[in-house]
N, C-alpha and C positions, 0 to 999 in steps of 0.2 A: 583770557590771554595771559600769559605769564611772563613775570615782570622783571625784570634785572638789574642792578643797581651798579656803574658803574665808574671805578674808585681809581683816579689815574689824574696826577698833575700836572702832565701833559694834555691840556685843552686839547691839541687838536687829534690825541691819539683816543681821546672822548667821544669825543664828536664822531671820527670815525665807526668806534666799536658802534657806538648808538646808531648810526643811518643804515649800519650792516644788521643791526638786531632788526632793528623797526625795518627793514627789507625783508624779515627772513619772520617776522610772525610775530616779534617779543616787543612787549610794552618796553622803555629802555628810559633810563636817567644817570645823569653825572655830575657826579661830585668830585672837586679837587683836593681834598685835602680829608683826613680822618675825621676832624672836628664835623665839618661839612658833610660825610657821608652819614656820621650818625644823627644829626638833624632832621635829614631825612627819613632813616629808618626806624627813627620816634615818633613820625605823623602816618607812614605808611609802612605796608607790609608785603616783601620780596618773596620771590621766589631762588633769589639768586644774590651772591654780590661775587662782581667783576674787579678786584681786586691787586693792584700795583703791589709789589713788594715793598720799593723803596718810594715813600714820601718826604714830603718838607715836614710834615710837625709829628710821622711817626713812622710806622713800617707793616709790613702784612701780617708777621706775627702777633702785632696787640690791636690790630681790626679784628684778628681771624679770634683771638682768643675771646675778646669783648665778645663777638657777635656770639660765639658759642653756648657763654655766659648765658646772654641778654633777649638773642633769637634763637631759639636752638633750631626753629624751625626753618632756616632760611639757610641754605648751602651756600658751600664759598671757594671759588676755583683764584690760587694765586698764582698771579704773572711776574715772570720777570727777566730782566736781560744778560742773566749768567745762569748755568747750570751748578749745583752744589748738591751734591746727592746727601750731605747730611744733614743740611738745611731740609730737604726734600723730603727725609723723613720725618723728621720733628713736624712737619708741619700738617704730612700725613697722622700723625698720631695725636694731633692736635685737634685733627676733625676736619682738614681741608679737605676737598672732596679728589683735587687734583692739584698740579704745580705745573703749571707748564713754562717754554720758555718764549722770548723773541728772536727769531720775528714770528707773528701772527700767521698762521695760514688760515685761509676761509674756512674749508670742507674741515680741516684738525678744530679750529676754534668751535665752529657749529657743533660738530660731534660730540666736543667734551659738554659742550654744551648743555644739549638735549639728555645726555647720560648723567650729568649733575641732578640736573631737577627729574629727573625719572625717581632717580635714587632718593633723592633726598622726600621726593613724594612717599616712597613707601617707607623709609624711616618713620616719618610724620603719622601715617597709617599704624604703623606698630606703635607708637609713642601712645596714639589714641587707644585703642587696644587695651580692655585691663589688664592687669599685671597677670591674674588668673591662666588668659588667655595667649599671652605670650608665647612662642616657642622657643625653647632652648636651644641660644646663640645667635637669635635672631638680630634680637634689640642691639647692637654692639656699633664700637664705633670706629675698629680697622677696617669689617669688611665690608664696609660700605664705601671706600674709597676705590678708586680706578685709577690705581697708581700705575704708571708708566714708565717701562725704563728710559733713560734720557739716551743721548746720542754716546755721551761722556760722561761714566765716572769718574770724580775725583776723589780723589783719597788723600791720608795723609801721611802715609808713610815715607821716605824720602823719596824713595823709588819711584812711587806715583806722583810727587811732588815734582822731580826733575821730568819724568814722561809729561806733564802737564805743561812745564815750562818751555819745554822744545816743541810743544805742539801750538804754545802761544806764539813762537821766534819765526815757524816756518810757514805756517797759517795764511799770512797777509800776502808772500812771496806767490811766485809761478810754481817755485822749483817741484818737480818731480820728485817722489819719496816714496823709499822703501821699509817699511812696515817687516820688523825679524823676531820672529819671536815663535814660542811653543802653541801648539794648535789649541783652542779656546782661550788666548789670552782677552779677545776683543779688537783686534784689529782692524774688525770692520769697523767699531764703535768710533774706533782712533780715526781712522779717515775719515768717516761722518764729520767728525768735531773738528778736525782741521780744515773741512767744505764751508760747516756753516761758522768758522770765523775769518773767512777770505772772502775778497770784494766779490765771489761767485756764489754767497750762500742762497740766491735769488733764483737763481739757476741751474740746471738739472743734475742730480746725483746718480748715476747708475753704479752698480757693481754686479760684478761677472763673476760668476767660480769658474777658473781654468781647469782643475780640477776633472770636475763635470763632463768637459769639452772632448767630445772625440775629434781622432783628425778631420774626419771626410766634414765634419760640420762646424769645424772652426771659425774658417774664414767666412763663412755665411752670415755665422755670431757674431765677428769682429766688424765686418765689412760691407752687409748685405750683400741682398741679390737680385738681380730685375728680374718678372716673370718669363717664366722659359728661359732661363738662362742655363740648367742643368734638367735633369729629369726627378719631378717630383718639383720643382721648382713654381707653383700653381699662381705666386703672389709675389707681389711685389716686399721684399724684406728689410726694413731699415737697421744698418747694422750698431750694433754696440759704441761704436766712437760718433756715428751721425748722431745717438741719443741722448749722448752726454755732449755735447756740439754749445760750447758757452761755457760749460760747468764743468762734472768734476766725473771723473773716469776710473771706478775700484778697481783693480785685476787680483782677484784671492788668488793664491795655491801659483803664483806664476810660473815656478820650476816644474810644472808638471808639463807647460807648453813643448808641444814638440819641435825641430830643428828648425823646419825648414816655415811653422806658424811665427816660430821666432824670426825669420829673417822678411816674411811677409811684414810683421808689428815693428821690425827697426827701420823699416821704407818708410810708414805710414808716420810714426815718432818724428824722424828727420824732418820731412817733406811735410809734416802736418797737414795732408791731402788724404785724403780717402777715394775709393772708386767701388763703386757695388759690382760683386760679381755679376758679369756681364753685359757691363754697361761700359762706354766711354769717357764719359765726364766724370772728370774729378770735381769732389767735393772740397772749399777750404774748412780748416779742424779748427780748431780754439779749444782746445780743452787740457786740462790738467790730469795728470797721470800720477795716480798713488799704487803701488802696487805689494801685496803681500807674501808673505813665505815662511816656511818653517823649515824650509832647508838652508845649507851651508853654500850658496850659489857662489861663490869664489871654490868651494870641492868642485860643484857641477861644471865650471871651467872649464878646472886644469882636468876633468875625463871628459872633456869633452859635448856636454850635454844640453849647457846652455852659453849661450852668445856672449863674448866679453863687451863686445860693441855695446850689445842690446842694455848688459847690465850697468852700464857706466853712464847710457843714458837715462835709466831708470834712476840711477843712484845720485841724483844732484844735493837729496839728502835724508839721510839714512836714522830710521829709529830704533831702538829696542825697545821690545815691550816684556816687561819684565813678566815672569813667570807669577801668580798669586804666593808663591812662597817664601817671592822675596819680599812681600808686599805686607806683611806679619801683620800692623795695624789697621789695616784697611779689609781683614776677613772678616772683622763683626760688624762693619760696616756692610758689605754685598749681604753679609746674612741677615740682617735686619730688614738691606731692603728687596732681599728674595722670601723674606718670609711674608712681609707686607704686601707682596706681588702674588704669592701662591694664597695667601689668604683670601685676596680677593677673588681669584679663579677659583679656591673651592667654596666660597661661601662658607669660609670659619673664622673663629678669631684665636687663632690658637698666638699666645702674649709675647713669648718667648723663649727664652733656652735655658735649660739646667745646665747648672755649674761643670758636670760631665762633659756636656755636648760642647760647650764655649771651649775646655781643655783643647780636646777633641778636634775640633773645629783648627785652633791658634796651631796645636801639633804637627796633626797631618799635612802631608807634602802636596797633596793638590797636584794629581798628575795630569789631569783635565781641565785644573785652572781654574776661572771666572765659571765655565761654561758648564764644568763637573760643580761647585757648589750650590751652583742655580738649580741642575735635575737632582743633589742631593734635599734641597729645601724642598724642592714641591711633592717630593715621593715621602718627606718626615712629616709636613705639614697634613699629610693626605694618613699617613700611620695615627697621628698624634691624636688620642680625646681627651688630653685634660689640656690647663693650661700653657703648659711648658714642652718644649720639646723634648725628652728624654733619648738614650742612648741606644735604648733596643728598638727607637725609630730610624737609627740611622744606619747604613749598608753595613755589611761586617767587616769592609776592608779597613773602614775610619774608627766602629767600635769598638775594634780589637785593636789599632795599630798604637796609643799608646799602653796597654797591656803590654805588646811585644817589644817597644823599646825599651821600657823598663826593663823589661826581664832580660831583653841582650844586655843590655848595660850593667847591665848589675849581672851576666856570666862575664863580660871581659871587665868588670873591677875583680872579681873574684879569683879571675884566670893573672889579673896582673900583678894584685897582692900576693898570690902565689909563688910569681915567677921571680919577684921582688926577695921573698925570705928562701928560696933555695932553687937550685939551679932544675930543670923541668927533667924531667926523670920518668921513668913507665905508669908509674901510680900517677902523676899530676897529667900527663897524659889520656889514661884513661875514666879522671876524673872530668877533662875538658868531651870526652866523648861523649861521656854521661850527660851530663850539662846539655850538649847541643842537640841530643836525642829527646832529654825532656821538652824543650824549647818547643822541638820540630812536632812532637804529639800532641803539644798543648793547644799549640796554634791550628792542626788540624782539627779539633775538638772543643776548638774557640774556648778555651781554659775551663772547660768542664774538667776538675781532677778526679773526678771519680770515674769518667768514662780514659781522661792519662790513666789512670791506675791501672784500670783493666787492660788497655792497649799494652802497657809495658810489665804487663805479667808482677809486678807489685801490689800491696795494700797500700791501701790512702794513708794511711798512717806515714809509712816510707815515705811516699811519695812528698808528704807533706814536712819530714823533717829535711829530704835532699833538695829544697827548695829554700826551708830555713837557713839552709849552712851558705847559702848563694846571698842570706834576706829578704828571698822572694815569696813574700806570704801571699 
């Protein structure tokens, strides 16, 4: 029977975990306080410890460290009642096996559960193992973790600072909120995080892509259907607002809704009443409406395309979610913990990023956002065999793109210190041609200058002094 050691100075949130363990298979014990738990794991030996963030005489970081120390054999999943994704790392890299948050689900708690001590069993087995027989990357201590992305990153650049603070203001309220921003910002994450810090975190989250939705099968989504109520109709369909009935209602991509889905969803909004296709009885609604877009729905308006009605009842309060590029401090943050997330999927432990790729990284405009650097980590991670991420693991539009602002930048100083000592004349003209044609070669040839060379009927030598005269070596 495997055994678990549970470290929370809330007695009765003790007691709890314990009656749900010893239900479910696991020998189970609780201690209140740090002093207290390590008493215990000096006379006996865990499989686990169940682990509070914040205690009265210390905190989850110098349990988690101690025990690493002290037990290296015993895993350690930390709890606790706020998200902080850079807490979340340190603590990953620390040797936590997981960080989860409250409140506790059953089926989520169990699963990290059984996945901790699975893990931390075959650690233990390779630990045993002589060194001889080890496999290379095996023994490590990121990719043994089963790190999870949370609901909500925070960060800490202002931008994500003020996004965090509006999602604490509006969170507790009813009000209705529209979610604006560029495609991969996270805005489903954002609605997540405003569900579970309102008095309906208990209660069910759905989210819809409108998107997705064709007409003929909209209202079926939104509303259900009773059997036989159309053709094809074989079952009874409970629609989309019945399922979130108490809690919380996502609608992504909502400008894609068509007119007249739109004037069906401002009846059901108003009247907070639902009725399944082809049924009589109305349903009463309880539910809270957060809904998404990357379009300009004050454009779609005034042509006509979506509802002002619909939007003004949608809009009782309205977010931006900032692009990741205005979000500067907070990229080595997603990248750390997209590397930590892709490590564990491939089974590597690749450590970090060359001073290249960080550049790189801070640079690039991120036109895919959150959602583009996550498929950029796990496609580097998946390239990468040594320790560090390197630059020829990363796509060519981010390894080349500071190459090519340098090099613009340094044609228009070139072109403006020009235009500065004499008035722009045929020669400064056809020296700015020249310029733009190297630019346009180099970039198609991902700045091989030997293969610019050839493309522009010059020797490398040329080529290499009409880039000096620019200072682009």
């Amino acid at each position: 029977m495997k055994k678990i050691l549970i470290v929370d100075d809330e007695v009765n949130i003790g007691l709890l975990l314990s009656k749900f363990l010893t239900r479910n298979g696991f020998e189970a014990k609780t201690a209140t306080s740090g002093v207290s738990a390590f008493e215990i794991l000096e006379k006996e030996e865990f499989n686990l410890v169940l682990c509070d963030f914040r205690l009265e005489d210390t905190d989850g970081r110098e349990i988690l460290k101690k025990i690493k120390q002290q037990y290296p054999r015993t895993g350690v999943i930390i709890i606790t009642g706020y998200s902080d994704i850079k807490l979340a790392v340190e603590l990953i890299k620390m040797g936590a096996y997981d960080y989860i948050t409250k409140p506790l689900y059953p089926d989520e708690i169990l699963n990290t559960i059984k996945k901790a001590i699975e893990t931390q069993q075959a650690l233990n087995e390779e630990m045993d193992k002589p060194k001889t027989q080890t496999e290379p990357g095996k023994n490590r201590e990121v990719s043994s973790q089963d790190f999870r992305l949370e609901e909500y990153v925070v960060g800490q650049s202002p931008a994500a600072k003020e996004l965090s603070r509006q999602i604490d203001l509006v969170a507790p309220t009813n009000y209705s909120v529209i979610l604006i921003g560029e495609s991969g910002t996270g805005k489903e994450s954002v609605a997540k995080s405003i569900h579970l810090k309102s008095p309906r975190k208990d209660k069910p989250f759905v989210a819809m892509d409108c998107g997705s939705l064709t007409k003929e099968l909209a209202g079926s989504e939104f509303f259900g259907h009773e059997k036989g109520s159309f053709t094809g109709a074989l079952y009874t369909k409970i629609g989309h607002f019945e399922m979130a009935n108490g809690g919380t209602l996502f609608l992504d991509e909502v400008g894609n809704l068509s007119y007249e889905i739109q004037a069906a969803l401002l009846r059901t909004v108003q009247e907070r009443k639902v009725k399944r296709i082809g049924s009589t009885k109305e349903i009463d609604l309880d539910v809270r409406i957060i809904v998404a877009t990357n379009e300009n729905l004050i454009d779609a308006i005034s042509k006509g395309k979506f509802r002002e009605d619909l939007y003004h009842r949608f809009n009782e309060f309205g977010i931006y979610m900032p692009p990741l590029r205005e979000r500067g401090k907070d990229i080595m943050i997603f990248a750390e913990y997209f590397l930590l997330s892709a490590n564990r999927e491939l089974n590597k432990d690749v450590k970090g990023f060359s001073a290249e790729v960080e550049e790189s990284f801070v640079t690039y405009p991120w036109p895919g956002n959150v959602r583009e650097l996550k498929n950029v980590l796990r496609r580097a991670v998946l390239l990468t065999e040594g320790d560090f991420i390197q630059t020829k693991a990363l796509p060519l539009e981010i390894s080349t793109f500071s190459k090519v602002s340098a090099f613009e930048n340094a044609v228009e100083t070139a072109s403006t210190n020009g235009a500065k000592e004499k008035k722009l004349d045929l020669k400064n003209a056809a020296l700015e041609a020249e310029y733009e044609t190297i630019l346009r070669v180099l970039k198609e040839v991902n700045f091989n200058k030997t293969k610019a060379a050839q493309i522009l009927n010059i020797d490398r030598k040329t080529l290499y002094n009409k880039m000096k005269a620019i200072n682009m070596e």
